[in-house]
C-alpha positions as a printed Julia matrix, in Angstrom:
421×3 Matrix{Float64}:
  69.57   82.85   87.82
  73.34   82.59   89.55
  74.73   83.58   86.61
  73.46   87.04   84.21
  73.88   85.35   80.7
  71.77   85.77   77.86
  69.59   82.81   77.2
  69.26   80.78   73.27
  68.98   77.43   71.63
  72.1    78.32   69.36
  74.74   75.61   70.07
  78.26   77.22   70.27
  81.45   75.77   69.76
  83.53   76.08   72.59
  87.03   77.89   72.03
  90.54   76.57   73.11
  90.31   79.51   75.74
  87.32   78.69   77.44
  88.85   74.81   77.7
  92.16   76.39   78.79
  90.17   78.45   81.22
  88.21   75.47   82.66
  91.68   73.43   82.96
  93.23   76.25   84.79
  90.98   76.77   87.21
  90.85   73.33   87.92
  94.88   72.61   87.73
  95.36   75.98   90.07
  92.84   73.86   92.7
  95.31   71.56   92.8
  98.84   73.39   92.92
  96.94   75.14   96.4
  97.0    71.38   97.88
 100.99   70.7    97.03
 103.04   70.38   99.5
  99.99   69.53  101.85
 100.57   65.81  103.11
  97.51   63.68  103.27
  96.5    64.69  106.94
  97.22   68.09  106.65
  94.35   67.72  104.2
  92.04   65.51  106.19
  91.43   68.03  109.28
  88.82   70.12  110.08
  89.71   72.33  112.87
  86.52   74.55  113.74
  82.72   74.2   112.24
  82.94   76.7   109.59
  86.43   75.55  107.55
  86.24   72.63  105.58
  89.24   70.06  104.97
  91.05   70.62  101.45
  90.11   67.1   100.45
  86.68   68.12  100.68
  87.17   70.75   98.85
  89.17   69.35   96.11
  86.24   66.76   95.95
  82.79   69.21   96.48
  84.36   71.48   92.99
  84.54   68.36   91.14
  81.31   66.91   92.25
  79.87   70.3    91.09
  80.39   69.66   87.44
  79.25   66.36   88.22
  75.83   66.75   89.51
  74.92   69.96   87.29
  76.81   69.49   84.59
  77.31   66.1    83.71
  75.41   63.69   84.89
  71.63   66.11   83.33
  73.49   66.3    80.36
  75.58   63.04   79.52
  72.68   61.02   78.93
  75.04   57.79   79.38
  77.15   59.58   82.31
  77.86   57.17   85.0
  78.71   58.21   88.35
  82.81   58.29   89.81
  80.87   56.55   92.87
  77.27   57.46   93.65
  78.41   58.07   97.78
  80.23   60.9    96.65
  76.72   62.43   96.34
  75.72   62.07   99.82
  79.55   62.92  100.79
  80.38   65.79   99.13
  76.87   67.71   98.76
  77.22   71.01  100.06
  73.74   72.69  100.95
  71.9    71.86   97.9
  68.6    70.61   99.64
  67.33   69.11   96.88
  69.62   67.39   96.21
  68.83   65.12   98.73
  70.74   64.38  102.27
  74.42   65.0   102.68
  77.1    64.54  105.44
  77.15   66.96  108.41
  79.25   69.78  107.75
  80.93   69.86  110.95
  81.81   66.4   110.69
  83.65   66.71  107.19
  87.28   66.13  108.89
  86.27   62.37  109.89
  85.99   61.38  106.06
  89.12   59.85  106.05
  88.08   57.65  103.05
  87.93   58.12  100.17
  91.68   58.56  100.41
  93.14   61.8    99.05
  94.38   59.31   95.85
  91.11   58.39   95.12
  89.72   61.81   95.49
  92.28   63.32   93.0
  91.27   59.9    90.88
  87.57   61.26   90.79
  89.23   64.79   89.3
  90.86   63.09   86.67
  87.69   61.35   85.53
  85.69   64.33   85.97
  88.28   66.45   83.75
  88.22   64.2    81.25
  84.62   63.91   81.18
  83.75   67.46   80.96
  86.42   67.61   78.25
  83.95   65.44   76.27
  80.52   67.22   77.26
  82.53   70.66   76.16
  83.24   69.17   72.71
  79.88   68.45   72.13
  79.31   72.67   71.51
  77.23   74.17   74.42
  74.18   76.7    73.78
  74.65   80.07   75.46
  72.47   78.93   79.31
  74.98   75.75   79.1
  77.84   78.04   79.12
  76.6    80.35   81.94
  76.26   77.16   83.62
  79.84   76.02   82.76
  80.76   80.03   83.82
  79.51   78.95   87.16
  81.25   75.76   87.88
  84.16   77.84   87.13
  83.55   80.03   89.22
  82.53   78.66   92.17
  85.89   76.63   92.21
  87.52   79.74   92.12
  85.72   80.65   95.67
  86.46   77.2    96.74
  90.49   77.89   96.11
  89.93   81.35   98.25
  88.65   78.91  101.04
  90.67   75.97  100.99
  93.62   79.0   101.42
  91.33   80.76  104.49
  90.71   77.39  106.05
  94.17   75.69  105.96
  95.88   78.68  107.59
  93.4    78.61  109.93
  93.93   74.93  110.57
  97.69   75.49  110.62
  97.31   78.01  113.22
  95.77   75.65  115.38
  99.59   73.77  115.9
 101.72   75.05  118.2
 104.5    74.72  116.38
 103.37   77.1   113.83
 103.83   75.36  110.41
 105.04   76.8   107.02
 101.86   76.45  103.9
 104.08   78.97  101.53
 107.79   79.85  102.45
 107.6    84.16  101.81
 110.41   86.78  101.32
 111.09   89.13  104.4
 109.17   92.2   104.32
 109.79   94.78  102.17
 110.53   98.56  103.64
 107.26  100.36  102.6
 106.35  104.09  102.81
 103.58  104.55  105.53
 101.36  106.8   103.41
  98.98  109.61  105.07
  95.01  108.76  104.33
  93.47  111.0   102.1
  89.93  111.41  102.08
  88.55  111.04   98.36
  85.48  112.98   97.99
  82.35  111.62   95.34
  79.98  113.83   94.31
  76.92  111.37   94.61
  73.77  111.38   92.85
  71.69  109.25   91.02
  74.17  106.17   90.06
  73.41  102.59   88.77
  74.9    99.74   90.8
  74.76   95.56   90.03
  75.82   93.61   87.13
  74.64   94.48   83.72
  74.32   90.76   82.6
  76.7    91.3    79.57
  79.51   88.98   81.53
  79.13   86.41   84.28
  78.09   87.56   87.5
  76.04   85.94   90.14
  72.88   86.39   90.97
  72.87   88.07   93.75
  75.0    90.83   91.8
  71.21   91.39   89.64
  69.73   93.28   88.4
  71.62   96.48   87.91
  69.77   99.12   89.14
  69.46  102.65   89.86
  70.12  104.26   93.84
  71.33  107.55   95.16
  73.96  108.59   96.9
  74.39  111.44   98.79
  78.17  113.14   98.03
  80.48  111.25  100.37
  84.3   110.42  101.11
  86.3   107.5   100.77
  89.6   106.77  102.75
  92.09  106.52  100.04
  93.24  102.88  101.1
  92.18  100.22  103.88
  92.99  100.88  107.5
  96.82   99.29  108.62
  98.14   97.38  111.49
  99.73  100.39  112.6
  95.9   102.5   112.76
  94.53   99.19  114.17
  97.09   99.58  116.45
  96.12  103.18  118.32
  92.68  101.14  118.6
  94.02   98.4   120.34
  96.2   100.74  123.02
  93.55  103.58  123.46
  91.42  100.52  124.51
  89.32   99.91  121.62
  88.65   96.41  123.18
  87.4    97.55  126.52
  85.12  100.26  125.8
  81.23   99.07  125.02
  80.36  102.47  124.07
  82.2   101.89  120.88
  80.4    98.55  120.04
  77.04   97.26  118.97
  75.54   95.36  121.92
  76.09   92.07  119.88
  79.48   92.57  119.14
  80.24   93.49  122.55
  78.97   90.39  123.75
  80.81   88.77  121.37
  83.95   90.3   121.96
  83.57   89.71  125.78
  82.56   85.92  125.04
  85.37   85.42  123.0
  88.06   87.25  125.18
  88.83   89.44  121.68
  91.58   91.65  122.46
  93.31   91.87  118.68
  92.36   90.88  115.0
  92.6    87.08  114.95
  96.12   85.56  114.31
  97.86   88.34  116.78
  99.65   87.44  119.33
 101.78   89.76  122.15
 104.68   88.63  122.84
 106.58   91.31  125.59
 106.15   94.45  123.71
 106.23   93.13  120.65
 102.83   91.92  118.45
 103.5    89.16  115.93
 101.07   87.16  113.88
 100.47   83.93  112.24
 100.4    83.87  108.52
 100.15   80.89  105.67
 104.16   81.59  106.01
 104.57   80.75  109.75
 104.72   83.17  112.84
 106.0    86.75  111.58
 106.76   90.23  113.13
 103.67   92.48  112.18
 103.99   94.62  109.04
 102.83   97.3   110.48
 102.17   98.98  106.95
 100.09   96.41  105.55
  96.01   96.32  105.73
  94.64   94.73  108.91
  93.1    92.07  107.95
  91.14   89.03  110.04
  89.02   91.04  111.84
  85.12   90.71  111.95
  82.04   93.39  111.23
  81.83   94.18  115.02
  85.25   94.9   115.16
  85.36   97.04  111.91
  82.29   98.95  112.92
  83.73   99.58  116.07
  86.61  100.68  115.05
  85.45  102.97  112.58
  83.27  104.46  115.4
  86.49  105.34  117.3
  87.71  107.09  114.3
  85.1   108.97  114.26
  84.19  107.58  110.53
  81.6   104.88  109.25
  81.99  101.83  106.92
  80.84  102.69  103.85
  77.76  100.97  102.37
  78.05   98.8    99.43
  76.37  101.04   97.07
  79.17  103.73   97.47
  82.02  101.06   97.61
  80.81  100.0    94.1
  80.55  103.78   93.23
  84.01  104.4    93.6
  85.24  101.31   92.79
  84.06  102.14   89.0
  86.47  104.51   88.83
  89.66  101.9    89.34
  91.3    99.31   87.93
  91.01   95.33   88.77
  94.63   95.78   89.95
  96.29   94.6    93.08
  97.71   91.65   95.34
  95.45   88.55   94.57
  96.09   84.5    94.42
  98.01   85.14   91.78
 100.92   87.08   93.84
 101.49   83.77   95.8
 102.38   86.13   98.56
  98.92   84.91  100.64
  98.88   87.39  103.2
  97.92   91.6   102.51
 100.82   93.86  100.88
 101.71   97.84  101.56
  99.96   99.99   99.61
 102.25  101.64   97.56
 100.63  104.36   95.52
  98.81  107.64   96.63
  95.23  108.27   95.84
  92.2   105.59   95.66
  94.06  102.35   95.83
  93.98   98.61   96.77
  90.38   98.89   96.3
  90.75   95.52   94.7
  92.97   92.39   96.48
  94.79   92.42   99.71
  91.82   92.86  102.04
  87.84   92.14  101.41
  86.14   95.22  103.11
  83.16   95.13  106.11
  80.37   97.43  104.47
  78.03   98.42  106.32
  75.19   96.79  104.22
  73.24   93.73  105.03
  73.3    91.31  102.16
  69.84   91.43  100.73
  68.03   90.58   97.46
  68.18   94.0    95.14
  64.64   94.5    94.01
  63.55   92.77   91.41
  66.37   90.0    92.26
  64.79   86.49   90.99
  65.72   82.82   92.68
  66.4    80.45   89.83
  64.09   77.62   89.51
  66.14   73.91   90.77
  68.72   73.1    93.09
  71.01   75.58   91.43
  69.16   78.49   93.02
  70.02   77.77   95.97
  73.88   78.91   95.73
  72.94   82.24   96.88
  69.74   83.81   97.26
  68.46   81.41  101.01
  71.57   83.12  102.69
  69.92   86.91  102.31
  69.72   87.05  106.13
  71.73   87.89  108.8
  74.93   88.55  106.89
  77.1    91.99  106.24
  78.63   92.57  102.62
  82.34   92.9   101.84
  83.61   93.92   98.99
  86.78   93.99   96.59
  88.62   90.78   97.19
  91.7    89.49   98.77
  95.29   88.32   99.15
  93.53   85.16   98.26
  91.25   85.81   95.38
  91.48   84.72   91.93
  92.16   88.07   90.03
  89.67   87.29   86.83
  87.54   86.37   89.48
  86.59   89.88   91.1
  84.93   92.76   89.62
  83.33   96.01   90.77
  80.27   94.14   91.2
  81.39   91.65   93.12
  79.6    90.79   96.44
  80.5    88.62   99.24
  79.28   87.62  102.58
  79.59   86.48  105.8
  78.19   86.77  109.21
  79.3    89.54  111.8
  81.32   87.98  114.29
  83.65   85.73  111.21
  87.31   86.39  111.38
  89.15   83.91  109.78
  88.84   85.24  105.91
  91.21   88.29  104.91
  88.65   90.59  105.86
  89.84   94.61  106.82
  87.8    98.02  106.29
  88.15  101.14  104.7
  86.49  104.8   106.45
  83.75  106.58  104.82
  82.25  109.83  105.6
């Protein structure tokens, strides 16, 4: 299943905090998109981002065509080419749009989009009143959820679309930096051992978080926070981005195809490095995580260091130990913060982190039967983990078990790295 929830025919009533919740989630959606005109959220500047009117629209057709229209039996459709418009990857489903051709939908208008909202909103209102049995609420727990990634992207793929203007445009007006201590690293050493790992199915997770399990570890050390702009920096000068030896052969090639020569968003200008953020064009922080930077580069940096990425399985190990704590959505400040405390920190927010595991089924992990198992478990190939969330993440969204995804050579989510030995 995408979801670990228990499984009955008891109907239960839903609470004033679970419709609060849903609300939320949906109203936050929405605050991301103010002070967006209408063609700031009609563009689609690469393959890989999506506009933020399709994104508004694909949440809301979620809880359309899993929730409501299987189990309104008199549910009508907003308008039935929303299904072919705003289908994801849900093959069966049926046929859908090309994704790299989302940022020609310029109808349905942005109006009629947040129209289609409304209507779903109140909708769902009514299919919540009804009292859900515990698999309709784990299927509620995942609309939820997945809007919650969807506000993480439509923040990753706006600021990528704003860097594409010369003129560098403003998403979120920011303070100046703070001063911030530049703390040593300390290495924080874990015993290892036989350790479970993986959700434990007594709160939401999905699926590919399942089934907790058992794996060893051999005793290890963690950095005690994510690697800064000011390490990243000795890479860049000792000429991290001209030495192969220091890369894997694809990431080389990558690197050399794609003229890399700093984490994405960096720009020299004389002696000086600045970088575009969702604030505009900013001096470098040079305290803050590094963030923007793919697998290859975090691999190969680590390899300079003379460290490794850790895998996920000792990520998750240590994580146990900390707090869901940290610089998330929530902070409104969009972009990575100093770390500002000594020990294990920011293991959570500011920065997701490269591991250096593939993201594979655990054993014994189980596709769920429908269209609905297909939000995770076909994209178990070719893809590194990251853990711990970001500057852009939901807080109640994240836990230790969390487990995201993308390919090696992506850049343009707040991805960074912490050393292992």
């Amino acid at each position: 299943m995408p979801l670990s929830v228990a499984e009955n025919s008891e109907k239960i009533s839903i609470d004033r905090d679970t419709e609060n919740l849903f609300l939320h989630v949906r109203n936050q959606t929405e605050i991301l998109s103010n002070g967006l005109s209408a063609e700031d959220q009609c563009v689609q500047a690469t393959a890989y981002t999506s506009p933020t009117k399709w994104h508004l629209a694909h949440t809301t057709w979620f809880f359309e065509t899993f929730i409501l229209k299987p189990e309104l039996k008199h549910y009508e459709e907003f308008n039935p080419d929303f299904n072919f418009l705003f289908n994801s990857y849900y093959e069966q489903i049926g046929e859908r749009h090309a994704r790299d051709m989302r940022g020609l939908l310029t109808r349905p208008s942005i109006d009629e989009v947040y129209a289609y909202r409304s209507h779903i909103n109140k909708s769902m209102l009514t299919y919540l009143h009804r009292g859900l049995d515990d698999g309709k609420l784990g299927l509620l727990d995942l609309g939820i959820n997945h809007e919650q990634q969807h506000q993480e992207l439509i923040l990753t793929d706006i600021k990528y679309t704003l860097s594409c203007n010369p003129i560098n445009p403003i998403y979120n007006a920011a303070e100046p930096w703070e001063a911030s201590p530049n703390h040593e690293r300390e290495w924080m050493r874990f015993d290892g051992g036989l350790t479970q790992i993986g959700a434990d199915g007594k709160t939401f997770a999905f699926d590919c978080e399942s089934p907790r399990h058992k794996t060893w570890l051999e005793p290890y050390k963690l950095a005690s926070h994510p690697v800064t702009n000011l390490d990243y920096m000795e890479f860049i000068r000792d000429g991290g981005y001209q030495k192969p030896e220091l890369w894997l052969s694809d990431g080389w090639s990558e690197c050399c195809n794609s003229n890399w020569k700093a984490p994405l968003y960096w720009e020299q200008k004389g002696d000086e490095w600045v970088l575009f953020t969702l604030s505009g064009l900013r001096p470098i922080n040079l305290n803050t995580p590094v963030c923007h930077i793919s697998y290859f580069e975090a691999d190969a940096y680590a390899r300079w260091a003379g460290c490794r990425l850790p895998t996920e399985a000792e990520w998750e190990n240590a994580a146990q130990t900390c707090q869901i704590s940290g610089n998330f959505l929530e902070s409104c400040a969009y972009h990575p913060l100093p770390s500002t405390k000594i020990g294990l920190n920011q293991m959570f927010g500011d920065v997701w982190e490269w591991t250096a595991s593939p993201f594979i089924p655990y054993h014994g992990f189980k596709i769920a039967k429908g269209a609905v198992g297909e939000y995770n478990g076909k994209f178990m190939s070719g893809q590194m983990v990251l853990r711990g969330g970001s500057c852009a993440t939901p807080q109640s969204h994240i836990r230790p078990t969390y487990r995201n995804f993308f390919y090696p050579p992506d850049r343009w989510q707040f991805s960074g790295l912490r050393l292992a030995k």
